[in-house]
N, C-alpha and C positions, 0 to 999 in steps of 0.2 A: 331661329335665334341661336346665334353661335353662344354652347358655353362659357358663363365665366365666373369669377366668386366676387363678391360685394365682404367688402371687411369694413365697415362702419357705416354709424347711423347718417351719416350725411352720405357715402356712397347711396345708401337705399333710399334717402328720400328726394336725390336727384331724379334716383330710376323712376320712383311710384309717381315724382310730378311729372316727367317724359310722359306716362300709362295713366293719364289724369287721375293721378293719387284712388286707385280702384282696388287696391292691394289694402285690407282694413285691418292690418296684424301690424304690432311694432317688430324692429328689428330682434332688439334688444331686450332682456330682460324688464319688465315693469317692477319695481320693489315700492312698499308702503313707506309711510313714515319711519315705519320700527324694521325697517330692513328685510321683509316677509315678500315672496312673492307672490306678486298680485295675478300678472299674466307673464307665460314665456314668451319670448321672443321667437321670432324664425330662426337664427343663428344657432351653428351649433355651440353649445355648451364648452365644449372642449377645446374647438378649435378658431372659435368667435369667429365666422364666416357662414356665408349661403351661396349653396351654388348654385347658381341661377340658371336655367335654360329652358328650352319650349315646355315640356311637362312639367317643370316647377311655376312657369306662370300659369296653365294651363291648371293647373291647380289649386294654387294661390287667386286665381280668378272664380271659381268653382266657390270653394270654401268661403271667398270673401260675400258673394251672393248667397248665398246660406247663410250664412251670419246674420243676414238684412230679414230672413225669415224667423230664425231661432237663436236668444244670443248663448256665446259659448267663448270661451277663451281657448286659447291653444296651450297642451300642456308639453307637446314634443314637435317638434317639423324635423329639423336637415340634423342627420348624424354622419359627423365623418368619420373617416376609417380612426381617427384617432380617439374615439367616443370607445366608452369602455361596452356599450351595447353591440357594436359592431361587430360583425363574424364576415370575416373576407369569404368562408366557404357559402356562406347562405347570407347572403345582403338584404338588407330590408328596405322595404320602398322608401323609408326616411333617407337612407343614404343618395336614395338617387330622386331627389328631394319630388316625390308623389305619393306623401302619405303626412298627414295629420292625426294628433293625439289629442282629441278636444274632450273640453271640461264642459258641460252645458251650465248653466246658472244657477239650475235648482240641482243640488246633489244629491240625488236619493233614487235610487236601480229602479222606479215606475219613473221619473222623468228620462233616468238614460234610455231607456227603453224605447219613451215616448221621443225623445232625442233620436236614437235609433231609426222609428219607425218613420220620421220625419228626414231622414237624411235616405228613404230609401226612394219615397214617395218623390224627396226631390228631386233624387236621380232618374227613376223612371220616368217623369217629364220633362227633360233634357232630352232635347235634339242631339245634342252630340253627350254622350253619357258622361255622367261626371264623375260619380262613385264606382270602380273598377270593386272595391271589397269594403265591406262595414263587419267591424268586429266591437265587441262589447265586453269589458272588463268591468270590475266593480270601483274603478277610480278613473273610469274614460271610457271614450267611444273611439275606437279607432276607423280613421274613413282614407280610402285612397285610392288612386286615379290610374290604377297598373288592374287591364282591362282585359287580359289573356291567363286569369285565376281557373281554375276547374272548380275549385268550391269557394266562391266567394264570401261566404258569410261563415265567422266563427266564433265561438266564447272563450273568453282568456281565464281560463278558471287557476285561480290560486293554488297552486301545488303547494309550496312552503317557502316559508321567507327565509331569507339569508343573508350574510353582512352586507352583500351588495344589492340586495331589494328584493322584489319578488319574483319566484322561478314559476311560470303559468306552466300549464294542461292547458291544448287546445282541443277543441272539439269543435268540427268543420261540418259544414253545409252547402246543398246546392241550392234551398230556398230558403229564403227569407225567413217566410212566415212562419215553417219547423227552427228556425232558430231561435225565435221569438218566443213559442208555444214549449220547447225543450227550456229555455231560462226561466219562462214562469213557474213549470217544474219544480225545478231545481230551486228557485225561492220558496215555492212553496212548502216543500219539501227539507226546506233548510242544508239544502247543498250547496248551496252559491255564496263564495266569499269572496 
């Protein structure tokens, strides 16, 4: 699929009926009554567009079939360069739209966890692997489909908050299950914010 960008909800729900509507994420922002949001959209924030091409469907396809297993909302997808998250020296897979910031249902670090441990399981039985890296923060699970990591699995641990959010400590892994058994630790231990 040749790259291209979708800038409205009617662009994308042309595309998802073409790919019999398999894509289970809104474009756009979801807001409540009282103007609170419910779930993000795919779009970036900044720039209200998704760039769409082979690994962002490949993605969006992935995540959409997990959804059907565990529900979860999306808290981040596509950041473009003009996203104030974005670092032209070091890009993040949001920008080259093969990474998700999911919210699982129940919020509490034993179901992210369990969240976690269900997004690994799902990967490892996929034929064609779906989860490239699973990271875990204390407000998301980060999953994403960039398959050439040396340490795939990391913890987003809260350094200290600042006008513009929160500046993490990573702490990286080549397995899983020490990453899992290091953040039980560390809650247990009352290290993990």
């Amino acid at each position: 699929m040749k790259e291209f960008f979708i800038s409205t909800e009617k662009e994308f729900d042309d595309f998802n009926s073409k790919n019999l509507n398999i894509i289970d994420f809104p474009f756009n922002d979801i807001l409540n009554s009282k103007g609170e949001l419910v779930e993000k959209g795919l779009a970036c924030s900044v720039s209200k567009n998704l760039k769409m091409n082979d690994d962002c469907f490949k993605t969006l396809l992935a995540l959409s079939e997990f959804k059907k297993i565990i529900p979860f909302t999306c808290s981040s997808f596509y950041r473009s360069e003009k996203h104030p998250l974005h670092d032209e020296k070091h890009p993040s897979q949001h920008f080259f739209t093969r990474a998700m910031d999911c919210r699982p249902a129940i919020k509490t670090m034993p179901f992210y966890i369990q969240f976690a441990k269900y997004a690994y399981e799902f990967y490892e039985k996929q034929d064609v692997k779906a989860f490239g890296g699973i990271g875990v923060y204390s407000t998301h699970v980060h999953l994403d489909t960039y398959k050439e990591r040396t340490t795939p699995y990391w913890l987003g641990v809260i350094n200290e908050i600042v006008k513009g959010g929160l500046v993490y400590r990573y702490i990286y892994f080549k397995n899983f299950n020490k990453m899992i058994e290091s953040l039980e630790i560390m809650i247990k231990e009352g290290d993990w914010q």
